[in-house]
Every structure is written in structure tokens, then in C-alpha cells.
MDAnalysis code that builds the backbone (N, CA, C; Angstrom):
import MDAnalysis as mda
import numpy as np

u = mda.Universe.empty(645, n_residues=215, atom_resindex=np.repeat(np.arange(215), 3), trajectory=True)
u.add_TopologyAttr("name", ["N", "CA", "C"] * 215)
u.add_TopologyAttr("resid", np.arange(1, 216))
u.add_TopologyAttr("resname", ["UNK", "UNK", "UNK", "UNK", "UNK", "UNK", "UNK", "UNK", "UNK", "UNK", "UNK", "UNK", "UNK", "UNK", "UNK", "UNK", "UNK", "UNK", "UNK", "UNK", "UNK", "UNK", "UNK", "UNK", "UNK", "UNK", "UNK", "UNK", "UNK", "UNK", "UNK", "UNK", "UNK", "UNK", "UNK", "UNK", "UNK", "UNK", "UNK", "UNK", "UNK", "UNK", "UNK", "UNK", "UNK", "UNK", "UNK", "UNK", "UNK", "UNK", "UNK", "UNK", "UNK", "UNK", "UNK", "UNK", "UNK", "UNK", "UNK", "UNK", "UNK", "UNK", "UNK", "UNK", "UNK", "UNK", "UNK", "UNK", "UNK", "UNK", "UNK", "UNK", "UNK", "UNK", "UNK", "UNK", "UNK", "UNK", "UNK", "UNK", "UNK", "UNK", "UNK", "UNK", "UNK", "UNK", "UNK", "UNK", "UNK", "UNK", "UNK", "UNK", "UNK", "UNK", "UNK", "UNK", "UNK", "UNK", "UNK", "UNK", "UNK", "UNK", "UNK", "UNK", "UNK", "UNK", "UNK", "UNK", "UNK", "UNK", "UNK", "UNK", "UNK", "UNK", "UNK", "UNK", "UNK", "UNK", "UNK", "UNK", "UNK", "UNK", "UNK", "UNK", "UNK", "UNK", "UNK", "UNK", "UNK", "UNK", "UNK", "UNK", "UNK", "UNK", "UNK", "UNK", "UNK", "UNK", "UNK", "UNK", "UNK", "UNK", "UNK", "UNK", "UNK", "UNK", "UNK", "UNK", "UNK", "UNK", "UNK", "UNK", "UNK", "UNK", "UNK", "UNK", "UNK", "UNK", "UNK", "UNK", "UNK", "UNK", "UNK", "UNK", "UNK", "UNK", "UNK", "UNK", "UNK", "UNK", "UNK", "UNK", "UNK", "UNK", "UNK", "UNK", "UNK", "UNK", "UNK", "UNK", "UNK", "UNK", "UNK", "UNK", "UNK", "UNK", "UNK", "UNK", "UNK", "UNK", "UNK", "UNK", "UNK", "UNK", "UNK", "UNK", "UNK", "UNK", "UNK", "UNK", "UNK", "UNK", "UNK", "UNK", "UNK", "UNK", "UNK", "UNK", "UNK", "UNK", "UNK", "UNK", "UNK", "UNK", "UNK"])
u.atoms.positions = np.array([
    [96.749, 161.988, 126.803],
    [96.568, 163.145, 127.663],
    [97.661, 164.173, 127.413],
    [97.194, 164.946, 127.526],
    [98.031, 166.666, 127.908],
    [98.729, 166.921, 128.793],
    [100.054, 166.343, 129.414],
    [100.836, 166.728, 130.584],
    [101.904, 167.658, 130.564],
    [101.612, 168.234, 131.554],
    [102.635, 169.603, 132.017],
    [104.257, 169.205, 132.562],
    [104.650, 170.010, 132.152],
    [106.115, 169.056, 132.227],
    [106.963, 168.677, 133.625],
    [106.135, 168.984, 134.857],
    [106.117, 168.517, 135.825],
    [105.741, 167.632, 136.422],
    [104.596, 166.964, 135.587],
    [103.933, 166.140, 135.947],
    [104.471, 164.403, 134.968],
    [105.539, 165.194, 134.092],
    [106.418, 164.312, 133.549],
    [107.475, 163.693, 134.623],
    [107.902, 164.973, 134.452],
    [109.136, 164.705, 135.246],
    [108.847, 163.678, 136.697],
    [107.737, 163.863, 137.020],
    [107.220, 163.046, 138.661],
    [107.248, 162.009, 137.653],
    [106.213, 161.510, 137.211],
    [106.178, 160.005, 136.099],
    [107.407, 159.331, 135.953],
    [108.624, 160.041, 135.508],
    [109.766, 159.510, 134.967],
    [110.120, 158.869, 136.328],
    [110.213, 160.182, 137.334],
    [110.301, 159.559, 138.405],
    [109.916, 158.425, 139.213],
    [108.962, 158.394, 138.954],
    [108.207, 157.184, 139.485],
    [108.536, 155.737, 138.712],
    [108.815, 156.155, 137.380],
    [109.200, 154.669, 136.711],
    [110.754, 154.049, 137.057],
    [111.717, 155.446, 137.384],
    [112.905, 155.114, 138.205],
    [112.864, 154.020, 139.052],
    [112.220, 154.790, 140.161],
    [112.159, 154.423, 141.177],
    [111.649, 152.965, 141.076],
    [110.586, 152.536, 140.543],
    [110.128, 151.150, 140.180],
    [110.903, 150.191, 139.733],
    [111.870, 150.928, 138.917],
    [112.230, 149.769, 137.522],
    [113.808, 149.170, 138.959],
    [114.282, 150.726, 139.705],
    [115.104, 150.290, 140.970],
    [114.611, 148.821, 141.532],
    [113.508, 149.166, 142.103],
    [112.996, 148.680, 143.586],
    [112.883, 146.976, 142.372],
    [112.627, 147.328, 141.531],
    [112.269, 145.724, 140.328],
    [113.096, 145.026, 140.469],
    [114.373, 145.320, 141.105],
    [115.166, 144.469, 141.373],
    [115.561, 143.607, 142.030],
    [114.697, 143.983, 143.169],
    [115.109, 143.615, 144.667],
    [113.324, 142.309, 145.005],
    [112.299, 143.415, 144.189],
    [110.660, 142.862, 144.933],
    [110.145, 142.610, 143.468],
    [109.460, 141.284, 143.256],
    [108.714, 141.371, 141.958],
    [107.243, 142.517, 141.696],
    [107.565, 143.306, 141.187],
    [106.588, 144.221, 141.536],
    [105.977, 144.793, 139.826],
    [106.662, 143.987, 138.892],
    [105.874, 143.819, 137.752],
    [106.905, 143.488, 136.406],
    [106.147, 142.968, 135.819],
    [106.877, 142.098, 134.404],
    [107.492, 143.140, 133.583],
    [107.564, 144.508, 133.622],
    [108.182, 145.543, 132.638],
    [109.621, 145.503, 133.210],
    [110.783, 145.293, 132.752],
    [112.054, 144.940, 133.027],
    [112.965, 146.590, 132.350],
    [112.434, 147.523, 131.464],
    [113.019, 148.680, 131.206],
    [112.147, 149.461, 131.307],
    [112.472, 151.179, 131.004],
    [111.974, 152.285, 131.075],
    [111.099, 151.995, 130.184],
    [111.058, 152.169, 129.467],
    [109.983, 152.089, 128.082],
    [108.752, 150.802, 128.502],
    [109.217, 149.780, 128.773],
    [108.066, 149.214, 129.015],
    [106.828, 149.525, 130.352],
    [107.898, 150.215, 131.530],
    [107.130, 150.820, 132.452],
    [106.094, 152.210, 131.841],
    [106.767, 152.846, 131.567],
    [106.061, 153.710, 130.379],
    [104.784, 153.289, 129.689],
    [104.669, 152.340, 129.285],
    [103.369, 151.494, 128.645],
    [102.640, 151.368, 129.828],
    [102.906, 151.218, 130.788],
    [102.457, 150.588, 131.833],
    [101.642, 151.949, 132.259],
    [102.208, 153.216, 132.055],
    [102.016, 154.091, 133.037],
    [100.898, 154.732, 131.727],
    [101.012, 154.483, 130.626],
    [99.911, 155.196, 129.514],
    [98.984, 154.483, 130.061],
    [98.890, 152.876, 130.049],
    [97.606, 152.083, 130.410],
    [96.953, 152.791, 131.446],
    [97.718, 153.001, 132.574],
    [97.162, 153.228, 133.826],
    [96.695, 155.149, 133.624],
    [96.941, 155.844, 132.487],
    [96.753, 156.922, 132.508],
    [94.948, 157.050, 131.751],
    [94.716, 156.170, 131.224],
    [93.428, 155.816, 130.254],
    [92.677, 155.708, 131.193],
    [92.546, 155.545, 132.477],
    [91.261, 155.359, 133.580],
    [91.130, 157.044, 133.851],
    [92.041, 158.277, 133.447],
    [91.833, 159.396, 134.029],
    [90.590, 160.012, 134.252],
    [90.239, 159.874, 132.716],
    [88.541, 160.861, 132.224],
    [87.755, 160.039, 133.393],
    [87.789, 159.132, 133.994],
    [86.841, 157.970, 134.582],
    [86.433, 158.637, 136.234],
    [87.297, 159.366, 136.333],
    [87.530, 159.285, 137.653],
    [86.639, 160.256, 138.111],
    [86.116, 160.062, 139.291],
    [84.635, 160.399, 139.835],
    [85.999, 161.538, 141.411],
    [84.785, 162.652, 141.406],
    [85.916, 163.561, 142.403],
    [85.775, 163.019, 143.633],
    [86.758, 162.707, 144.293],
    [87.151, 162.600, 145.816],
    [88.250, 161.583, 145.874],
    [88.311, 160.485, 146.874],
    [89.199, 159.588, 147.244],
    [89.263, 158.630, 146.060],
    [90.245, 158.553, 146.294],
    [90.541, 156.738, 144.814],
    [91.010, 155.773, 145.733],
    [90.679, 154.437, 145.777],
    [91.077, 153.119, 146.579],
    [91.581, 152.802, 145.289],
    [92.460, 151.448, 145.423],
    [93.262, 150.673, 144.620],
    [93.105, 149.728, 145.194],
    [93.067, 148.438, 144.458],
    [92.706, 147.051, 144.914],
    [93.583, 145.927, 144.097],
    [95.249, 145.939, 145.087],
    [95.684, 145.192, 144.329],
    [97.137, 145.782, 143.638],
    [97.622, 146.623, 144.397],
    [98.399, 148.058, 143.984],
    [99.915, 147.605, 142.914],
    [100.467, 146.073, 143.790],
    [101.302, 145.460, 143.469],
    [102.583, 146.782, 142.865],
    [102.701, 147.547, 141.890],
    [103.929, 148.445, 141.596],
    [103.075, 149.495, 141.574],
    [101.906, 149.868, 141.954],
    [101.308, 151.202, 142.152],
    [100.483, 151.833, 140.763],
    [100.554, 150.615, 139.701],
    [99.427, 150.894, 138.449],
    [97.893, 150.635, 138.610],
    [96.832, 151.359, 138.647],
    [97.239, 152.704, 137.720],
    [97.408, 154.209, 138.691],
    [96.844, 153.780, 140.433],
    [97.050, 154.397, 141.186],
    [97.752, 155.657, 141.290],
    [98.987, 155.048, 141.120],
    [100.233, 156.216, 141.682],
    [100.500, 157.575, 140.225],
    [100.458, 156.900, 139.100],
    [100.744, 157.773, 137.692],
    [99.141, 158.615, 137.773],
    [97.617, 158.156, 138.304],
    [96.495, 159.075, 138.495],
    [96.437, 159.863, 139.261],
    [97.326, 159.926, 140.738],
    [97.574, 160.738, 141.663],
    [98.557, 161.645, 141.097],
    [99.503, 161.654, 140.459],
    [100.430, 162.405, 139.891],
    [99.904, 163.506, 138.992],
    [99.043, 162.868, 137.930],
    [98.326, 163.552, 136.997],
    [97.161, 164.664, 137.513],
    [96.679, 163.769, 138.389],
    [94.922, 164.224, 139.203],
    [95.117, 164.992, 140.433],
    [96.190, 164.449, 141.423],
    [96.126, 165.286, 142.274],
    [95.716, 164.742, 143.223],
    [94.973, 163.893, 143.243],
    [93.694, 163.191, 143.858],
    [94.204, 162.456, 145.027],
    [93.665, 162.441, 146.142],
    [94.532, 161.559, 147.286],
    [93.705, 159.661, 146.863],
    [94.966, 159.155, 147.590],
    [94.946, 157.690, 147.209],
    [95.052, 156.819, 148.461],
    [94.714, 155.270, 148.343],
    [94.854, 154.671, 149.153],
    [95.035, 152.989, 148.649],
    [96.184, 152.873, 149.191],
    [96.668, 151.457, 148.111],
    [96.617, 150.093, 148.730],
    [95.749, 149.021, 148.518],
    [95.352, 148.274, 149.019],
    [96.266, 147.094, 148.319],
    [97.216, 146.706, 148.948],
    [98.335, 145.546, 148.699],
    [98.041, 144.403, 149.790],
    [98.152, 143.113, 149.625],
    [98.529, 142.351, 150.659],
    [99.860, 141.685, 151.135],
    [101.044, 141.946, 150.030],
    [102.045, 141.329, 150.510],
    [103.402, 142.871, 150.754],
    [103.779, 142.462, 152.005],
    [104.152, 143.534, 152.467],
    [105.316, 144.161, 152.248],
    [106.167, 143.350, 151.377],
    [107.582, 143.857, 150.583],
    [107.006, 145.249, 149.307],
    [106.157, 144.404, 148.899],
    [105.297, 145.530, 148.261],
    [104.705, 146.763, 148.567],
    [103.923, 146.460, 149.601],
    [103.334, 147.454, 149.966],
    [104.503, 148.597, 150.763],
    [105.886, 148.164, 151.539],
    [106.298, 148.568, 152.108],
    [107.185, 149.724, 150.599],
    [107.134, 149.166, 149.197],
    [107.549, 149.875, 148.051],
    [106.460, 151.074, 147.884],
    [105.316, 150.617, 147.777],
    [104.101, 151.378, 147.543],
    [104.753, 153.023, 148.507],
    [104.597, 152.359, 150.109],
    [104.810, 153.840, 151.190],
    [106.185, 154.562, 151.069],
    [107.328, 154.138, 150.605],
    [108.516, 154.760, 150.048],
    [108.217, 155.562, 148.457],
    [107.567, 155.177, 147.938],
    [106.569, 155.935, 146.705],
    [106.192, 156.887, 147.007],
    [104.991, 156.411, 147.727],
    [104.265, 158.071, 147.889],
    [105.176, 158.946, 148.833],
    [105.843, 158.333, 149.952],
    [106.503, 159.387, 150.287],
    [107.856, 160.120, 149.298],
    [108.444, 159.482, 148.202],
    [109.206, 160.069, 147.123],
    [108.615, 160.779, 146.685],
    [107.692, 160.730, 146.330],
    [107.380, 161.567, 145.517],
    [106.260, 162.620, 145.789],
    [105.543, 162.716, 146.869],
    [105.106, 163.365, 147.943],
    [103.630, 163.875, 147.426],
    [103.229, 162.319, 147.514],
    [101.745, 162.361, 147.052],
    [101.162, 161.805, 148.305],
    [99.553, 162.158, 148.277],
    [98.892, 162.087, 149.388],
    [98.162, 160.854, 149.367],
    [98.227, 160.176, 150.616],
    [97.596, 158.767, 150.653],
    [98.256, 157.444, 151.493],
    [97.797, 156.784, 151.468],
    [98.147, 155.849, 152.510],
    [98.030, 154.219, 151.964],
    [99.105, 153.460, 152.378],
    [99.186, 151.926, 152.069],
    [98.517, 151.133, 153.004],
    [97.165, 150.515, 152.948],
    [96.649, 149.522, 153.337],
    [97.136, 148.431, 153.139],
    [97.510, 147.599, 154.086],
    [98.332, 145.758, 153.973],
    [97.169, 145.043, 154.682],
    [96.580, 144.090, 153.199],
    [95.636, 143.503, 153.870],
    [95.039, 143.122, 152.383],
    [94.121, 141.916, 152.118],
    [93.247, 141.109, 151.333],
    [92.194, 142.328, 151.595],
    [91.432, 142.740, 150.082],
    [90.930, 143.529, 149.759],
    [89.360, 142.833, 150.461],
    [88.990, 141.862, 150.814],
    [87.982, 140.866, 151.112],
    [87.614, 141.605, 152.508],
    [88.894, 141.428, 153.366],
    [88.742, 141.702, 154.458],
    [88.789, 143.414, 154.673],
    [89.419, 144.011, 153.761],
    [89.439, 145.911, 154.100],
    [88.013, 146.039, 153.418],
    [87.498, 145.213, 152.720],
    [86.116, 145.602, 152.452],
    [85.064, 145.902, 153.429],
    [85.524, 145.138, 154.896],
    [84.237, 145.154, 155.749],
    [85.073, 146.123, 156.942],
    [86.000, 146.823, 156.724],
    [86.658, 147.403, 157.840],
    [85.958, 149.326, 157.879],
    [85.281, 149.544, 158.824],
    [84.665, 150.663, 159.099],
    [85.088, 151.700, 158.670],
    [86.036, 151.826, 158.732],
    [87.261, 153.190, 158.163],
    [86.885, 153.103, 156.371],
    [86.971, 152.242, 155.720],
    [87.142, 151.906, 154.260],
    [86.349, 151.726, 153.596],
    [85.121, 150.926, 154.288],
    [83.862, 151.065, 153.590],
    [82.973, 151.496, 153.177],
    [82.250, 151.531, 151.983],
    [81.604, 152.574, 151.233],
    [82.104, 154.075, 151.530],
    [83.364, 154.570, 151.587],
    [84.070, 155.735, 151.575],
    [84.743, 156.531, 150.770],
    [85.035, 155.843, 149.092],
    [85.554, 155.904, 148.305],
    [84.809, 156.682, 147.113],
    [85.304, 157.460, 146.575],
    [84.636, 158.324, 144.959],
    [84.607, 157.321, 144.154],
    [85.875, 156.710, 143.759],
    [86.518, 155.833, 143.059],
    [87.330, 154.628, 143.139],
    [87.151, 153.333, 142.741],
    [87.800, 152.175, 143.110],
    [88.633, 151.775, 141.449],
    [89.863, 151.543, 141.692],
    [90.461, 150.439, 140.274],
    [91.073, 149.625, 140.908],
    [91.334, 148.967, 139.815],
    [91.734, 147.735, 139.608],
    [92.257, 147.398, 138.228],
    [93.512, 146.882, 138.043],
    [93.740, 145.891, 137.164],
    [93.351, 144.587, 137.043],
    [93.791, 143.845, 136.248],
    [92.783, 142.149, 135.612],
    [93.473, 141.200, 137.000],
    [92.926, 141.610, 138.149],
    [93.524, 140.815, 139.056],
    [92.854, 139.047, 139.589],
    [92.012, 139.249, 138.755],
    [91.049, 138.701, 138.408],
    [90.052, 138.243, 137.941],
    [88.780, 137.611, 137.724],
    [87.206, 137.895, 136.929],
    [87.204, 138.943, 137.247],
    [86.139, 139.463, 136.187],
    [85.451, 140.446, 136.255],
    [84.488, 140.692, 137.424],
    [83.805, 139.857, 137.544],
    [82.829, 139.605, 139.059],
    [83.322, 139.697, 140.183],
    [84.467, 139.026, 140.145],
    [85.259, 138.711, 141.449],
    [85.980, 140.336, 141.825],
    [86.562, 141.095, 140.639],
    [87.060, 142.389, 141.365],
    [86.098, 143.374, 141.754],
    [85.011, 142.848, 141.166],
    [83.695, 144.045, 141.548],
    [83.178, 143.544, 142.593],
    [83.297, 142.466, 143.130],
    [82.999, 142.034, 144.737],
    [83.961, 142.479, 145.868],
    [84.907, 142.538, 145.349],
    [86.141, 143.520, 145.820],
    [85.621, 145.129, 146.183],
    [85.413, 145.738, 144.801],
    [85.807, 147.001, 144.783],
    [84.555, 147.721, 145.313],
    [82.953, 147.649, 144.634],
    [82.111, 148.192, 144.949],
    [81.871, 148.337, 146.743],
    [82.057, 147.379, 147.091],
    [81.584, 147.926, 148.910],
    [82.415, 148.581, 149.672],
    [83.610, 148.918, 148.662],
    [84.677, 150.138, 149.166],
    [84.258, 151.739, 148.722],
    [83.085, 151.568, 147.966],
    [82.617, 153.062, 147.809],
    [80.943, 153.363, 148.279],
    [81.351, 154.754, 148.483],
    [79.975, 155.387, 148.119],
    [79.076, 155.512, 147.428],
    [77.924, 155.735, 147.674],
    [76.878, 155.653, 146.956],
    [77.138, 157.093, 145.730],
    [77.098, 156.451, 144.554],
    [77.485, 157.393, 143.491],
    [78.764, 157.721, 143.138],
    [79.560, 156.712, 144.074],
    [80.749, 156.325, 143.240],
    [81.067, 155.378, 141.938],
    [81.935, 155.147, 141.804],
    [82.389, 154.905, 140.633],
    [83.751, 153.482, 140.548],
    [83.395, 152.068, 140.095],
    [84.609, 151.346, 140.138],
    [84.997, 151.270, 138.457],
    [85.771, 151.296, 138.392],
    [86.647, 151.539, 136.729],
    [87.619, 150.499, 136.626],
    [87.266, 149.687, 136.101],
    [88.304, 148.327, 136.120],
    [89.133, 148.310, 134.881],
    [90.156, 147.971, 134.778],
    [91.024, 147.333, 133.689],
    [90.837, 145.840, 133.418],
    [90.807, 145.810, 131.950],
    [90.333, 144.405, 131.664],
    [91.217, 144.230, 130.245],
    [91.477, 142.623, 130.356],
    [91.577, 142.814, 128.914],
    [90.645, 142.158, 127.666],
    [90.852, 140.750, 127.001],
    [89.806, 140.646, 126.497],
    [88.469, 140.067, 127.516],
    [87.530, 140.290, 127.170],
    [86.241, 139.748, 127.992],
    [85.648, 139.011, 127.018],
    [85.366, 137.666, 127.577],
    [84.342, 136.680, 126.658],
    [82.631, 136.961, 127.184],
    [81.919, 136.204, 126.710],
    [80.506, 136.657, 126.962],
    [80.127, 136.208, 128.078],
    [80.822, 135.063, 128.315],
    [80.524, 134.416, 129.897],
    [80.383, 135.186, 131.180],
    [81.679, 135.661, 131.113],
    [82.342, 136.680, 132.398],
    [81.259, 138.493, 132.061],
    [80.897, 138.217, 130.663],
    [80.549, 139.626, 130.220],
    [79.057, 139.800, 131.206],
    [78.399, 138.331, 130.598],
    [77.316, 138.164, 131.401],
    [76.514, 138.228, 132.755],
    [78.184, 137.678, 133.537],
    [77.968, 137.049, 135.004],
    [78.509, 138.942, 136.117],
    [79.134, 139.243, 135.214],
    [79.730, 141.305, 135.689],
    [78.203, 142.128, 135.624],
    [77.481, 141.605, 134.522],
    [76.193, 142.443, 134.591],
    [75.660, 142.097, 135.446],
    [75.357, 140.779, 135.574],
    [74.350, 139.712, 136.491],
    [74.642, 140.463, 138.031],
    [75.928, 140.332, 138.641],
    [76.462, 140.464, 139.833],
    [76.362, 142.253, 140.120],
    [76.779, 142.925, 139.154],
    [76.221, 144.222, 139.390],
    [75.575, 144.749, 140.772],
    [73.932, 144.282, 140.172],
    [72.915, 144.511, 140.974],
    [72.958, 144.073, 142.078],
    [73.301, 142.830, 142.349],
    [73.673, 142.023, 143.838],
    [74.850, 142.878, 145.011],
    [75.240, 143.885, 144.202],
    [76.279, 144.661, 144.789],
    [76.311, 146.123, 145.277],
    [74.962, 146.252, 144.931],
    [74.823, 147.762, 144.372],
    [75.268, 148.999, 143.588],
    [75.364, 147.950, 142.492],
    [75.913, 148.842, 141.537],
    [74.902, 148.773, 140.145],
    [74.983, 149.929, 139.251],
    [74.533, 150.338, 138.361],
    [74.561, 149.301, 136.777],
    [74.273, 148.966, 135.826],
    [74.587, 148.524, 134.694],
    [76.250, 148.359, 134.156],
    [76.942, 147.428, 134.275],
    [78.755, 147.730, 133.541],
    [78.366, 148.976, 132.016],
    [78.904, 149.510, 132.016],
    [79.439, 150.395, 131.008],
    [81.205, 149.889, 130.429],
    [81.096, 149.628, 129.116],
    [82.374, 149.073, 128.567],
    [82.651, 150.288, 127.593],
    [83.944, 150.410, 127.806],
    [84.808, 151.610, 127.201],
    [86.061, 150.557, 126.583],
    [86.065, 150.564, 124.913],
    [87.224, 149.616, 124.142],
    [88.281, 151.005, 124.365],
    [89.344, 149.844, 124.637],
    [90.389, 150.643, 124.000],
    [91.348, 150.079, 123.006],
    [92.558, 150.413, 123.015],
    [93.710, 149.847, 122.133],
    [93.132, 148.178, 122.258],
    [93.555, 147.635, 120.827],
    [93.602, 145.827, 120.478],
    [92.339, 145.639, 122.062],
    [92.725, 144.483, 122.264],
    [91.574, 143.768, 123.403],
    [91.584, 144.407, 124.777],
    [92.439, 145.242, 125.125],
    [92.123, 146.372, 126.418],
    [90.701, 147.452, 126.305],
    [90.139, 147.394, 127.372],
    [88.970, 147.681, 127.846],
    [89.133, 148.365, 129.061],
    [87.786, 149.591, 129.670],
    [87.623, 149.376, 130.812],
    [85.966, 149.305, 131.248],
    [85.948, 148.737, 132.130],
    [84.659, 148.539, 132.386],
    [84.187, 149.573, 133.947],
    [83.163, 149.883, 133.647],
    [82.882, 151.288, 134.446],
    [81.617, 150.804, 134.908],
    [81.440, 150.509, 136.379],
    [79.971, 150.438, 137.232],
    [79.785, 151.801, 138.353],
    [79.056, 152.390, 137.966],
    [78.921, 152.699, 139.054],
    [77.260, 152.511, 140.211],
    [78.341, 153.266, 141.254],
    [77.234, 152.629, 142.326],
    [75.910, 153.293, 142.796],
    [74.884, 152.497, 142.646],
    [73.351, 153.560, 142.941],
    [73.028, 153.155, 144.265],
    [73.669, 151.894, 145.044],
    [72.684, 151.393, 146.182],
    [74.142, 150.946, 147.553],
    [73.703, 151.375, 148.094],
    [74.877, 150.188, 149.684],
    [74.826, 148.792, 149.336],
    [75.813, 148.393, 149.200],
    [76.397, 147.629, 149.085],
    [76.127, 146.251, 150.581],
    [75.416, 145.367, 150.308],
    [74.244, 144.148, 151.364],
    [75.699, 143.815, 151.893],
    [75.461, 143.487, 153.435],
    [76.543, 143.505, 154.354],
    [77.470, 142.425, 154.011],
    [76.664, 141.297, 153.509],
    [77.322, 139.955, 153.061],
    [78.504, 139.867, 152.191],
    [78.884, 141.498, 151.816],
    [79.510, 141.318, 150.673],
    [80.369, 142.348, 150.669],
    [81.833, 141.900, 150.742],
    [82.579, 141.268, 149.907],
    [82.732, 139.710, 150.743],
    [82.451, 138.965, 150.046],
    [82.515, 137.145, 151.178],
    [83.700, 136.934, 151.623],
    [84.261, 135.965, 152.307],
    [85.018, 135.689, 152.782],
    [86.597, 135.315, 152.091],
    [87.709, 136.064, 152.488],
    [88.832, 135.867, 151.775],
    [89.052, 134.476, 151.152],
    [89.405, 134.802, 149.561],
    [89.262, 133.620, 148.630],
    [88.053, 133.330, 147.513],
    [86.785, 133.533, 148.186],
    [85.854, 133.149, 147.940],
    [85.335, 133.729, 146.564],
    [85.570, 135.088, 146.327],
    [85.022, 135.784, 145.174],
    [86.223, 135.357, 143.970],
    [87.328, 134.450, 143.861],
    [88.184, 134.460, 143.399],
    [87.456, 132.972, 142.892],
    [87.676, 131.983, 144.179],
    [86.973, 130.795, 143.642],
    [86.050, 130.669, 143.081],
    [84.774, 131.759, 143.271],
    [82.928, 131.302, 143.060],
    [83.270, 132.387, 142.724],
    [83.505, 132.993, 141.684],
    [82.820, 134.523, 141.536],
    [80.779, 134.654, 141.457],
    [80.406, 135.599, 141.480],
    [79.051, 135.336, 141.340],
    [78.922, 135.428, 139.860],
    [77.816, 134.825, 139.775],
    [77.200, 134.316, 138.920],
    [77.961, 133.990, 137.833],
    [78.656, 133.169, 137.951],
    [79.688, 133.303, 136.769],
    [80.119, 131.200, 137.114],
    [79.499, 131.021, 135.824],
    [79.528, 129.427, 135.815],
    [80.367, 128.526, 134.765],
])
């Protein structure tokens, strides 16, 4: 991408501030500038993806790819963490750096069925926080109809390739669309044509243990 040199300077910022707080909260395996940097290109490759309005995050842990797309995009955010040393990093973030959006503390299972959050979203990501199935049981019933979930993946075997298409439809979502990138990084792009059946996202744990259709 093409960045304006303000929108650097916030970035740098933001990897500061991380690689700081890395000290204190495990909030991701990049231990210098440069490797956060990688971190923040990865998370910059979902940009073109992004469908206009709200972005959810599922899983925010140091704020990739979230916080570096709000910087770039503009776009207001909402960061869905469950452990709260983290998340309490996440809301000192956005307020540093004075981006718009808010830290949800809570299992993405359970903000799935919470009135405020559901099907409300343009856009949902995620990193490999899991199957493939299992984060799209997550992410899809956090958006709108004609939104958009954009996952980070890395390699995908045919199994999981299979059981992401399969589960799709059960979710209301559209066909996966796979976008290669660099060596075995991918993203996989559903978006959503239908509401999302009340049953779903299942019960905390469950899409982690049983993903659907995925044997």
C-alpha cells in the first residue's frame, strides 16, 4: 500500500506502544520493531477487503489487523478480546492514538448473540485463531446482511477447505472466496447474503471443539 506519512508515523506509533506494553502482557510473539512491522504489513493485506462501515475484530489479542486498518482506513472499530489485561491494552491504544471504537471483553460466542453486536457489522476479521469453520461461526452472525468476514489464514488443507465451504451456507454466508498471498498466507473472504439462524454462534467452546462440518 501507498501511505501518507502520517499514517506512518501513527503505525510506528502503534508498534511502540505494543512492543512497550510486550513487556508487561503477552500480547504477541514479535519481540522487536521490525518484526511488529511484519505483523502490521500482514494485517495491512485485509485493506482492499474491507466492505464500508463498522469493522468487528474477533480475537484482538495486540490489536492485528484491527488497529493498523483503522489507522490506514479511518474506519471505526470494535475489538472483541476476552482476557482483560489485554483488552484493557487494546482501550489505552485506541485512546493513544485517537482512533474511534470501542473494546468489547467477552468470548466472541457469547457477543455473538448480544443485541447491540449482532448482525451490525460491514466487516468482521480475524486471525488463525482457529479452524476455519470455527472463526466463521464466530464472525458471520456479527454482521449484516451484505457484509463481509475476511479471515487470515495460513496454510489450508482440503479438509478444513471443504468443511469452511460446507458451513458457509449454514451461516448465512455466501461461497469462501480465497485470495493467496505471500508463501502459505491466505485470506479467505465470505460474504454474507442471509441472517444468520439464531442457533448460531453455539455455545462458548463449542465451535472450537466441533467446528461444523469439519471431521
Amino acid at each position: 500500500m501507498s501511505l501518507a506519512a502520517a499514517e506512518v508515523d501513527r503505525l510506528q506509533a502503534f508498534a511502540a506502544l505494543l512492543l512497550e506494553a510486550n513487556k508487561h502482557v503477552n500480547l504477541t510473539s514479535a519481540r522487536t520493531l521490525e518484526a511488529i512491522w511484519g505483523h502490521i504489513e500482514d494485517s495491512l493485506s485485509v485493506a482492499p477487503y474491507l466492505a464500508e462501515g463498522e469493522l468487528i475484530d474477533v480475537g484482538s489479542g495486540g490489536g492485528f489487523p484491527a488497529i493498523p486498518l483503522a489507522i490506514v482506513s479511518g474506519v471505526r472499530i470494535t475489538l472483541v478480546e476476552a482476557i482483560g489485561k489485554k483488552a484493557a491494552f487494546l482501550r489505552a491504544a485506541l485512546d493513544e492514538l485517537g482512533l474511534a471504537g470501542e473494546v468489547v471483553v467477552g468470548r466472541a460466542e457469547s457477543v455473538g448473540h448480544a443485541p447491540a453486536q449482532r448482525e451490525r457489522y460491514a466487516t468482521a476479521t480475524a486471525r488463525a485463531v482457529a479452524s476455519a469453520p470455527a472463526v466463521l461461526e464466530m464472525t458471520l452472525p456479527l454482521l449484516r446482511v451484505g457484509g463481509r468476514a475476511v479471515l487470515q489464514r495460513g496454510r489450508l488443507d482440503e479438509a478444513e477447505r471443504r468443511a469452511v465451504e460446507a458451513a458457509a451456507p449454514m451461516l448465512g454466508g455466501a461461497a469462501p472466496r480465497e485470495q493467496l498471498l505471500a508463501g502459505e498466507r491466505r485470506l479467505l473472504v465470505v460474504e454474507k447474503s442471509a441472517p444468520t439462524p439464531v442457533r448460531f454462534p453455539r455455545r462458548v467452546g463449542v465451535p472450537e471443539r466441533k467446528p461444523l462440518c469439519f471431521t
